[in-house]
DRENSE-970566 format. One record per residue (C-alpha): residue number from 1; residue in three letters; y, x, z. Coordinates in pm, 1 decimal, padded with zeros to 6 digits, always signed. Layout:
N
<rec seq="NUM" type="ala" yy="Y" xx="X" zz="Z"/>
...
END
This chain:
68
<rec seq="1" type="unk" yy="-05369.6" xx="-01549.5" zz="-06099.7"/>
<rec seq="2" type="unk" yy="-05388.4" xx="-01939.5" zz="-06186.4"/>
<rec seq="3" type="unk" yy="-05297.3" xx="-02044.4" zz="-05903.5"/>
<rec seq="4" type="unk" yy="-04921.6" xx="-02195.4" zz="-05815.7"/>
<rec seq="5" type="unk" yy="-04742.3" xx="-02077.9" zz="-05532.5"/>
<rec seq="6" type="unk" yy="-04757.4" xx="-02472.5" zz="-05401.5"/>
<rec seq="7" type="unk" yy="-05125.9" xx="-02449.1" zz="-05404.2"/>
<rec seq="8" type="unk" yy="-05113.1" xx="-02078.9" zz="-05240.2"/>
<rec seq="9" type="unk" yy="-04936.8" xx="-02271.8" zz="-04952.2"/>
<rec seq="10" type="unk" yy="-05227.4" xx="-02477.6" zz="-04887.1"/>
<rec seq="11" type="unk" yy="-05505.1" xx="-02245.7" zz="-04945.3"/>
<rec seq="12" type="unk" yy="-05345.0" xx="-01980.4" zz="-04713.6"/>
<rec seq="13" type="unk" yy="-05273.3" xx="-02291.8" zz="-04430.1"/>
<rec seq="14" type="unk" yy="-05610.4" xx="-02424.4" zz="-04415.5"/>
<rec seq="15" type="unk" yy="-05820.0" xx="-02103.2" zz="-04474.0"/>
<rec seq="16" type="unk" yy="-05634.6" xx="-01823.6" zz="-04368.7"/>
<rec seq="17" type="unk" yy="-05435.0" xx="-01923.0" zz="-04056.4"/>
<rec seq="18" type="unk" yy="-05168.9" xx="-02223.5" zz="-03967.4"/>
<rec seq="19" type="unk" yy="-05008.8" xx="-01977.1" zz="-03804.3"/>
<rec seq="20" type="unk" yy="-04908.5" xx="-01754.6" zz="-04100.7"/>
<rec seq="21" type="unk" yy="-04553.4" xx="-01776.3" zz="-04152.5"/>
<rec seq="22" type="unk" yy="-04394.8" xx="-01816.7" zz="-04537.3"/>
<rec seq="23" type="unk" yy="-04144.6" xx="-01844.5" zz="-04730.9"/>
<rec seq="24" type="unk" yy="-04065.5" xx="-01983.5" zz="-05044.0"/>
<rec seq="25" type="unk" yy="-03870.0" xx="-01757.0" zz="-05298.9"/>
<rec seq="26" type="unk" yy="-03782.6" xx="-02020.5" zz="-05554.9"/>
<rec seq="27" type="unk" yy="-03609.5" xx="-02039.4" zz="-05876.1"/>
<rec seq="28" type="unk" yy="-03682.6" xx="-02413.3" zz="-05857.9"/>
<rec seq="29" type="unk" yy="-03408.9" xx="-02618.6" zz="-05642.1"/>
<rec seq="30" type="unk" yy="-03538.1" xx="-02996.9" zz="-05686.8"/>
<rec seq="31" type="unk" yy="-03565.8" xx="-03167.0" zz="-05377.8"/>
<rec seq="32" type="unk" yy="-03935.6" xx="-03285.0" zz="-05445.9"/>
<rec seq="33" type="unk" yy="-04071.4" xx="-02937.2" zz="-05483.2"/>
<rec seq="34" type="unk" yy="-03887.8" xx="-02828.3" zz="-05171.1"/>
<rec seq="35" type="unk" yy="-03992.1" xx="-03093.6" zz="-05010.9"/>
<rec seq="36" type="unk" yy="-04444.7" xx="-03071.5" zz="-05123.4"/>
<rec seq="37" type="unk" yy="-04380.8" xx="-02706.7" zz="-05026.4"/>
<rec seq="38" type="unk" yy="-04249.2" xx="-02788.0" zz="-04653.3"/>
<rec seq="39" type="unk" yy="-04544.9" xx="-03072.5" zz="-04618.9"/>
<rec seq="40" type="unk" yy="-04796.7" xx="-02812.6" zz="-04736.2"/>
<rec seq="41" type="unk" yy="-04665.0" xx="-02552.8" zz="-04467.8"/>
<rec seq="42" type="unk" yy="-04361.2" xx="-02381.5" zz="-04584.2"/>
<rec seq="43" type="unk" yy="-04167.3" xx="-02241.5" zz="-04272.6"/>
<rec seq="44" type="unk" yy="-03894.6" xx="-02177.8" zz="-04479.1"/>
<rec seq="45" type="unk" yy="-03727.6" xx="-02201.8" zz="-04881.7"/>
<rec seq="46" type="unk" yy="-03463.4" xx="-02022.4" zz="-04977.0"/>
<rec seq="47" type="unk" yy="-03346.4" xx="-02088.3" zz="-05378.2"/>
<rec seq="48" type="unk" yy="-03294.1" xx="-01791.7" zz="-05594.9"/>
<rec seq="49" type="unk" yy="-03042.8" xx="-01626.0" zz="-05650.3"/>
<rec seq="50" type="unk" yy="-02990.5" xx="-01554.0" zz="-05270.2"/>
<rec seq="51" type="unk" yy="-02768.5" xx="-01284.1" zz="-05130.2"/>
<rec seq="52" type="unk" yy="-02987.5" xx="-00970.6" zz="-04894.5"/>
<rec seq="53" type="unk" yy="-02777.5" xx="-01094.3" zz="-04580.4"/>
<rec seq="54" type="unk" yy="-02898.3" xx="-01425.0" zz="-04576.8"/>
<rec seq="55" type="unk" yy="-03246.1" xx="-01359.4" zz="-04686.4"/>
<rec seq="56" type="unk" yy="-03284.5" xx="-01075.0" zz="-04378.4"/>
<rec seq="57" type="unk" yy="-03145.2" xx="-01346.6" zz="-04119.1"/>
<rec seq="58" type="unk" yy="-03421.6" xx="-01604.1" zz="-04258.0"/>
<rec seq="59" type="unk" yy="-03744.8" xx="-01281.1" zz="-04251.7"/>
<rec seq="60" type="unk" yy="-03603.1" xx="-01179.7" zz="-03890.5"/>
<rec seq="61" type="unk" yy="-03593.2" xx="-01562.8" zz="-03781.5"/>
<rec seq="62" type="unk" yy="-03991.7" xx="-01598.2" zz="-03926.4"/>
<rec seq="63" type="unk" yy="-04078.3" xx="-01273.1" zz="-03752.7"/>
<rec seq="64" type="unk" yy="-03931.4" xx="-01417.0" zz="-03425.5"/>
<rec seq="65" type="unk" yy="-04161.6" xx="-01710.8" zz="-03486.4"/>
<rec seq="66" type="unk" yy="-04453.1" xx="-01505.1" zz="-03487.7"/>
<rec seq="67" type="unk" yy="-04370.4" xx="-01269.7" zz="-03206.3"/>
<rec seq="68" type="unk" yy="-04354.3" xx="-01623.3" zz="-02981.7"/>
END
């Protein structure tokens, strides 16, 4: 609960699993947070609000990542 999803990025990439996809649901479109969350381990940040077409394209494209 006091934890920010940037720091949630780097706890779940060095103690759960590199290979963990995510992706960042973000109200928050400044290039320097997009940017610490891909150097932390992001696979993927998509800005809110997004439309359901675009974000199932981005899931189905992390899932294929996985299944590789």
């Amino acid at each position: 609960p006091y934890t920010s999803g940037l720091e949630l990025i780097g706890l779940i990439k060095s103690n759960v699993s590199r290979s963990v996809p995510i992706m960042v649901l973000s109200a928050i479109d400044e290039e320097d947070t997009v940017m610490i969350a891909f150097k932390l381990g992001a696979d993927d940040f998509i800005t809110k609000p997004f439309e359901g077409p675009e974000l199932t394209v981005r899931v189905n494209r992390l899932l294929q990542m996985v299944k590789a």
